[in-house]
VEXTORTI-235900 format. One record per residue (C-alpha): x, z, y. Coordinates in nm, 2 decimals, decimal comma. Each point is the difference from the previous one (the first is absolute). Last residue first. Example, Ala and Ser with C-alpha at 12.3 -4.5 7.8 and 13.67 -1.06 7.14 Angstrom:
REM residues 2
PABA     xx     zz     yy
PABA   1,37   0,71  -0,11
PABA  -0,14   0,07  -0,34
***
This chain:
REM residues 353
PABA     xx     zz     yy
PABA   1,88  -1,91  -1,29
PABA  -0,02  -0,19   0,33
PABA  -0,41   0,07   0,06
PABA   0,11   0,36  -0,07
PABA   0,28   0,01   0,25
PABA  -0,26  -0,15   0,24
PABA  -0,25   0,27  -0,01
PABA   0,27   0,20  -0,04
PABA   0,14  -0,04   0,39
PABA  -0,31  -0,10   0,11
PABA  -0,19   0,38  -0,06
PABA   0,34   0,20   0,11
PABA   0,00  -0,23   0,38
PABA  -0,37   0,09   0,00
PABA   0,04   0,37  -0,03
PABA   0,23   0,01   0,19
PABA  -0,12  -0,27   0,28
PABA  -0,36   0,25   0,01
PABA   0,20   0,36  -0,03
PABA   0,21  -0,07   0,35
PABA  -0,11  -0,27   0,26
PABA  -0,36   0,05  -0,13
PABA  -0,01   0,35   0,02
PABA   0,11   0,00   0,34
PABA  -0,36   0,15   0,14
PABA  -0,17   0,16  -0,35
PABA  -0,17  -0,24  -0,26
PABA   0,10   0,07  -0,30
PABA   0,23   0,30  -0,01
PABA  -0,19   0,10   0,30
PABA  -0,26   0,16  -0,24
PABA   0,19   0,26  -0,21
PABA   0,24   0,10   0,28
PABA   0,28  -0,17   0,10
PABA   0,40   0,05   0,09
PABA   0,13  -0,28  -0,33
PABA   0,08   0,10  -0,32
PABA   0,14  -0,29  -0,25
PABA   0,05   0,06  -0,39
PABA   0,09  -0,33  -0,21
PABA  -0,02  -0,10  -0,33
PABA   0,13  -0,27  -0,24
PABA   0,13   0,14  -0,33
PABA  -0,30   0,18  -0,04
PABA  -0,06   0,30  -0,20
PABA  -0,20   0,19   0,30
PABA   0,06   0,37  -0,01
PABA   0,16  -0,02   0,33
PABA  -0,20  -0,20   0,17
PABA  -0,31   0,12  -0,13
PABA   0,14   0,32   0,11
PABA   0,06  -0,13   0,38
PABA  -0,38   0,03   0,10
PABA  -0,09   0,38  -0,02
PABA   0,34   0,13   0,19
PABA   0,01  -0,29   0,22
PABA  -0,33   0,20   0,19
PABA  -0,34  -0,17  -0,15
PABA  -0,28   0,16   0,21
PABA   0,21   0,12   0,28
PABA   0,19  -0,33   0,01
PABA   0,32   0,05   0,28
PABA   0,23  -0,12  -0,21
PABA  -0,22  -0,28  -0,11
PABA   0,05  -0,14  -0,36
PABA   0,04  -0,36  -0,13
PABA   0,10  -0,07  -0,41
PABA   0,08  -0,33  -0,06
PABA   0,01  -0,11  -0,40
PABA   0,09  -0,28  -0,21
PABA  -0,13   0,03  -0,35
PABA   0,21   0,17  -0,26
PABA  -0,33   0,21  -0,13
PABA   0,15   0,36  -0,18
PABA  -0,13   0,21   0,31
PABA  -0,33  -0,16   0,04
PABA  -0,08   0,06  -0,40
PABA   0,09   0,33   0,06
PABA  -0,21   0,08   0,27
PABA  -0,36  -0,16  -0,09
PABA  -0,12   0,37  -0,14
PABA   0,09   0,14   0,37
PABA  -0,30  -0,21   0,17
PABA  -0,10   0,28   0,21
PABA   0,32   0,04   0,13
PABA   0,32  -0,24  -0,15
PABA   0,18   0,30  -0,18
PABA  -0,08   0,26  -0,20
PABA   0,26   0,33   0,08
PABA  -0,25   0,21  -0,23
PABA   0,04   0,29   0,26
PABA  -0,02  -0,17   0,34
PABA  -0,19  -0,28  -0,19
PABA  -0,29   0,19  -0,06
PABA  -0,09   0,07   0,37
PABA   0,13  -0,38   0,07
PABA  -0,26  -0,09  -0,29
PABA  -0,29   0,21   0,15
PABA   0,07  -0,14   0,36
PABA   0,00  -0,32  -0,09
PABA  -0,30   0,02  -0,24
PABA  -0,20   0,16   0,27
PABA   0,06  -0,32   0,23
PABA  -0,13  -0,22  -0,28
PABA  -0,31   0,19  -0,04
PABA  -0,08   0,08   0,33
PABA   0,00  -0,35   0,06
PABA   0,15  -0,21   0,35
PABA  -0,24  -0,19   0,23
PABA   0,17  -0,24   0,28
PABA   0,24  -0,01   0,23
PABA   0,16  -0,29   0,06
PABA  -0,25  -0,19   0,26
PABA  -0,07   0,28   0,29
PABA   0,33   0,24  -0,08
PABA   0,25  -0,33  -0,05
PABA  -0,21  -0,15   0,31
PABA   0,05   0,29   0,22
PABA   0,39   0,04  -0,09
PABA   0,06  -0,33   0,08
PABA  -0,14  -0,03   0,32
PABA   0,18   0,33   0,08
PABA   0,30  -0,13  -0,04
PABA   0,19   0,17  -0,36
PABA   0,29   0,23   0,00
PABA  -0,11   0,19   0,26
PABA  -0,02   0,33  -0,22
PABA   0,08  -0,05  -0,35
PABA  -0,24  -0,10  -0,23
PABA  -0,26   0,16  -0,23
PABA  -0,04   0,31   0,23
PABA   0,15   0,30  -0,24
PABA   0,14   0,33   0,14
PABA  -0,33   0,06   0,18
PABA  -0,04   0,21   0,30
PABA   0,05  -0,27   0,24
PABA   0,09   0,15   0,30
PABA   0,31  -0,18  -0,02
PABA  -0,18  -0,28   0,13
PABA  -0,12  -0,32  -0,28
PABA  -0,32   0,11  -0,09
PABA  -0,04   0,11   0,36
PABA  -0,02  -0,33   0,14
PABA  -0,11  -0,14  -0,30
PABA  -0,35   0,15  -0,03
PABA  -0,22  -0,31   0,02
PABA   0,21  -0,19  -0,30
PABA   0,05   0,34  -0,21
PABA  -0,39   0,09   0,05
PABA  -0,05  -0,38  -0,13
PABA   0,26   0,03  -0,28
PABA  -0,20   0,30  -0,14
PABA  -0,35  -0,22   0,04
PABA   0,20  -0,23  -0,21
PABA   0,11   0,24  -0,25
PABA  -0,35   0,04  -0,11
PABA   0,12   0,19  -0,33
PABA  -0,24  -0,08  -0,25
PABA  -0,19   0,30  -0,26
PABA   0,09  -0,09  -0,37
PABA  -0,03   0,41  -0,11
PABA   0,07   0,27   0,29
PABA  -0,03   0,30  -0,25
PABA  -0,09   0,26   0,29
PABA   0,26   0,24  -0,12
PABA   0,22  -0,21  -0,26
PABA   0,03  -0,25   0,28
PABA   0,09   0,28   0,25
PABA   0,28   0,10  -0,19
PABA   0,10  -0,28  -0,01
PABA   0,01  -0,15   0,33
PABA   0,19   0,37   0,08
PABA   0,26  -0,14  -0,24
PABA   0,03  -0,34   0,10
PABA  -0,04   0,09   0,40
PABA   0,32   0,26  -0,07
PABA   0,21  -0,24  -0,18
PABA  -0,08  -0,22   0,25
PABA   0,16   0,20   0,27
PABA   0,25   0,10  -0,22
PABA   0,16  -0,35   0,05
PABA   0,33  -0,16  -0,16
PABA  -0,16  -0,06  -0,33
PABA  -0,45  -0,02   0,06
PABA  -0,01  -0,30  -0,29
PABA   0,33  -0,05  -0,18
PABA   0,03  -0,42  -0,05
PABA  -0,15   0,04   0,40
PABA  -0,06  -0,37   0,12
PABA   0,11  -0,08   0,33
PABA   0,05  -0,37  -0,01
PABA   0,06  -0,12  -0,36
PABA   0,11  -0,35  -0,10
PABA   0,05  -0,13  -0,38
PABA   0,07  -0,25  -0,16
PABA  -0,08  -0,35  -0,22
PABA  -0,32   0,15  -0,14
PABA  -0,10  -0,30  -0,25
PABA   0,25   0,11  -0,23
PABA  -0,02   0,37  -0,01
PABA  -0,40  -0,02   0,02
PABA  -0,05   0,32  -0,17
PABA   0,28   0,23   0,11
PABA  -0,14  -0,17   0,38
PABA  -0,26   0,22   0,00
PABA   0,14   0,36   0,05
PABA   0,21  -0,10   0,28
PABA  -0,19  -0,19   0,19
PABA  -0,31   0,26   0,00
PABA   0,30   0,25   0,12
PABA   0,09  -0,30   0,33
PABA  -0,39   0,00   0,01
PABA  -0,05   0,35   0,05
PABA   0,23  -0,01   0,33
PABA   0,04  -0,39   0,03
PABA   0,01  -0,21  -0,25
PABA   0,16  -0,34  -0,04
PABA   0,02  -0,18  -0,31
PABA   0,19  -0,35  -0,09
PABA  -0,12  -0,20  -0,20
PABA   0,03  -0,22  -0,27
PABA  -0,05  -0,37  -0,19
PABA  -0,05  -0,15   0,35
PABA  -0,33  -0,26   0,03
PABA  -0,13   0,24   0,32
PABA  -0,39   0,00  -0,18
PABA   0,06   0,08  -0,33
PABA   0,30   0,23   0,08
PABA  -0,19   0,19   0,25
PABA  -0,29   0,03  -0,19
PABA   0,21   0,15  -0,35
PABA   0,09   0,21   0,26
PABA  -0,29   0,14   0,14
PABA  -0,14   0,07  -0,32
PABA   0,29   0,21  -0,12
PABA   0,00   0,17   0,29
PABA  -0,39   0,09   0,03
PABA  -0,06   0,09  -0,43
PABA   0,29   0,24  -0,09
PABA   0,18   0,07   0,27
PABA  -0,27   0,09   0,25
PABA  -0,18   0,16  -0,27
PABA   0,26   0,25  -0,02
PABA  -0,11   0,13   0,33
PABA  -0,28   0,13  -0,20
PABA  -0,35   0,08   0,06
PABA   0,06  -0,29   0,24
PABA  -0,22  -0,12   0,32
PABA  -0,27  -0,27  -0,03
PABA   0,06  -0,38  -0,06
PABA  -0,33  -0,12   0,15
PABA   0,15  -0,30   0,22
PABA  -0,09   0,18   0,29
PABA   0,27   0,26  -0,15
PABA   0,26  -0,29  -0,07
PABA  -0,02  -0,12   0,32
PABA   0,16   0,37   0,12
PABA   0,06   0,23  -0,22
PABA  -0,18   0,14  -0,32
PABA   0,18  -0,22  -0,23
PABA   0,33  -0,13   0,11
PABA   0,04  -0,24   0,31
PABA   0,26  -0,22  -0,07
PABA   0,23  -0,22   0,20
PABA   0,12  -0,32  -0,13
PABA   0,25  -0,18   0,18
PABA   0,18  -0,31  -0,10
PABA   0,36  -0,02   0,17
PABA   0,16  -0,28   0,27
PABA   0,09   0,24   0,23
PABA  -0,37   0,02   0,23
PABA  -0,11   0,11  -0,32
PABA   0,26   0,33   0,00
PABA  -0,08   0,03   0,35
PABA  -0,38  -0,03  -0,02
PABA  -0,04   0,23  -0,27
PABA   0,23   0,28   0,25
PABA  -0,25  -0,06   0,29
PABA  -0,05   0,14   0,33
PABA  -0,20  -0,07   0,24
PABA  -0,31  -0,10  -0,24
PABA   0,13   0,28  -0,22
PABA   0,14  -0,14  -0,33
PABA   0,14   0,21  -0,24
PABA  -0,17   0,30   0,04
PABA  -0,32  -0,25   0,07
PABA  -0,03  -0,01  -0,42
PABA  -0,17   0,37  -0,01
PABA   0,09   0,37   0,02
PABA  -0,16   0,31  -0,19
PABA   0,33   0,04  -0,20
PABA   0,28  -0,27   0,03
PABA  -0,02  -0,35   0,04
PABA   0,13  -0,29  -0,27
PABA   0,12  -0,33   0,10
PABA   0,09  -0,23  -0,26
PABA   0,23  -0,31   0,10
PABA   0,08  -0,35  -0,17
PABA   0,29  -0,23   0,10
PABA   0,14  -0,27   0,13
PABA  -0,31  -0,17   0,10
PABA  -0,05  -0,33   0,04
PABA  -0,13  -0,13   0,36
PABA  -0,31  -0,20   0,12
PABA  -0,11   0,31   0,19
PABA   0,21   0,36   0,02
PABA  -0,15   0,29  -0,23
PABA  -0,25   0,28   0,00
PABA  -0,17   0,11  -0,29
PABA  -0,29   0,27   0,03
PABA  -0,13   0,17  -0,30
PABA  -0,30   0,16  -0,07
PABA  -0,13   0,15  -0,34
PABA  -0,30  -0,02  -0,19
PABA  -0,21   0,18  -0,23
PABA  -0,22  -0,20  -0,23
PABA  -0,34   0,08  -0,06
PABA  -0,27   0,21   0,20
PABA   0,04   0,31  -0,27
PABA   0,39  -0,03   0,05
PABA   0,27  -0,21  -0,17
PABA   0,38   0,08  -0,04
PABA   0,21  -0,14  -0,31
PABA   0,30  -0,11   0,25
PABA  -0,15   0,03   0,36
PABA  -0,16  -0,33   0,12
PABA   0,19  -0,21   0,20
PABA  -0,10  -0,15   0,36
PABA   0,23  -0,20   0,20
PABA  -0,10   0,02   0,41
PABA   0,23  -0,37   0,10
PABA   0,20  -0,02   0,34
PABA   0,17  -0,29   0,03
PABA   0,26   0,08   0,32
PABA   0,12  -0,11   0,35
PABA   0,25   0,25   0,17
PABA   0,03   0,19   0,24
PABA   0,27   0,19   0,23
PABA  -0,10   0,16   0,32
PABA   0,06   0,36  -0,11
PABA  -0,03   0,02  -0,35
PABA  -0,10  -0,25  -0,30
PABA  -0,33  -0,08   0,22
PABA  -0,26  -0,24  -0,21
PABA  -0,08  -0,38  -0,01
PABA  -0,25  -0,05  -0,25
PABA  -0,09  -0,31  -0,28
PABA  -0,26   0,09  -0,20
PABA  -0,10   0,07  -0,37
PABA  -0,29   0,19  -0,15
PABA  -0,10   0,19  -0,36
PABA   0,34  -0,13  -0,17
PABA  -0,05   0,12  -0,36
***
């Protein structure tokens, strides 16, 4: 359901625009209702006026994050990919962002995201876009909520792109290996229960301290980007609009599954029983990691890569950190055209076959 509709002109980056429809799509989560009715969840589609589409997109964030990830009103990924001829859906799952004013509270289980928000979304996205697939996105989280979903929508899922995404949650970094397992034993201390994150207020103390956030004084091994990499404009708005309210819950399943994993070898985090099914899909798959990504180092992204079963897949690491990998300062004159130029190329092979 299309809940508004206007015509905007918004920033791509730098001094670029472009004119778009913007619609706000509401869904409601597969099977979900609430004591006040009908849960519902927000969706905003971006695309260029009076022209067809060539394709149809699904943007996924990751944990305690929103839908401005991809589109920052100085910088915008949604609006580049629209601005190329493509329909753009970008979701906010339940618990963030539109979706929470909407009355879609937090998980109790991240696989709820799979089950009822993706499916939902997408069965939206191809009502409304006229394609017969789609193409998801997912950043962080939402590259792993990608993978686990599209198993059950092989042929309306036309491929899949991942940007930081950790297959092997807390790999490549003892630092998290040491939050996860002092998280936990905290958890089992003061049993923490379905308590939110406010990640925003987090993203404020970030935004105000940067200076010394990004100094070698820093005393942190892990900032969420790399230093400089983004304008400080930029920056401040991903921190002010991005940022949003994580869950205890779905957070302490990430680190209880990577804790488990170092000795089960599960793979695919906190959604591990999904991994197979990922692994044998053929689906067309680009897998992004940031060298420099403290929170998902090469070493927690490449598996799904590597166990992947696809005859079409591609691994690409670029000098980021977690958050610049969408929308750091020459992100869009490297990661943006690749992942765009990978995105035409079998859309159109597929509109051939």
């Amino acid at each position: 359901m299309i809940l508004s509709s206007e015509q905007v002109e918004q920033t791509i980056d730098g001094d670029r625009v472009a004119t778009f429809i913007k619609d706000i799509v509401l869904t409601r989560p597969v099977g979900q209702e609430d004591k006040r009715g009908q849960v519902r969840l927000a969706m905003t589609r971006k695309r260029l006026v009076d022209r067809p589409t060539e394709g149809a997109l699904l943007l996924i964030h990751g944990y305690g994050q929103n839908r401005y990830v991809w589109s920052l009103p100085a910088r915008s990924f949604a609006n580049y990919l629209a601005a190329a001829g493509l329909d753009v859906f970008s979701l906010d799952l339940r618990g963030h962002g539109r979706s929470r004013h909407m009355g879609a509270h937090p998980p109790k289980n991240v696989a709820e995201y799979v089950r009822e928000d993706v499916p939902a979304a997408i069965e939206q996205v191809l009502k409304l876009s006229g394609h017969d697939s789609v193409f998801l996105i997912g950043h962080s989280l939402g590259g792993l909520i990608s993978y686990a979903a599209a198993p059950a929508f092989e042929r309306q899922v036309a491929g899949i792109v991942t940007l930081g995404s950790p297959y092997h949650f807390t790999r490549g970094s003892r630092f998290l290996s040491l939050v996860g397992s002092t998280m936990l034993i905290a958890d089992r201390a003061l049993e923490l229960g379905q308590a939110a994150v406010p990640l925003k207020l987090f993203g404020e103390g970030m935004r105000l301290a940067r200076v010394f956030v990004e100094s070698p004084l820093f005393p942190l091994p892990i900032r969420g980007y790399a230093p400089r990499s983004m304008e400080p404009r930029v920056l401040g708005q991903h921190m002010s609009l991005a940022m949003d309210i994580g869950s205890l819950a779905v957070i302490r399943a990430m680190f209880l599954r990577a804790a488990e994993a170092r000795s089960t070898r599960h793979r695919l985090g906190v959604l591990y029983g999904f991994a197979a099914a990922f692994e044998a899909l053929e689906l067309p798959l680009l897998v992004i990691a940031g060298s420099v990504d403290g929170l998902a180092p090469p070493e927690a992204v490449r598996p799904a890569y590597e166990r992947s079963n696809s005859p079409d897949k591609t691994y690409r690491t670029f000098p980021r950190g977690h958050i610049d990998l969408l929308v750091g300062r020459d992100t869009p004159l490297t990661i943006w055209p690749l992942v765009l130029s990978w995105l035409r190329t079998r859309i159109r092979a597929r509109a051939a076959a």
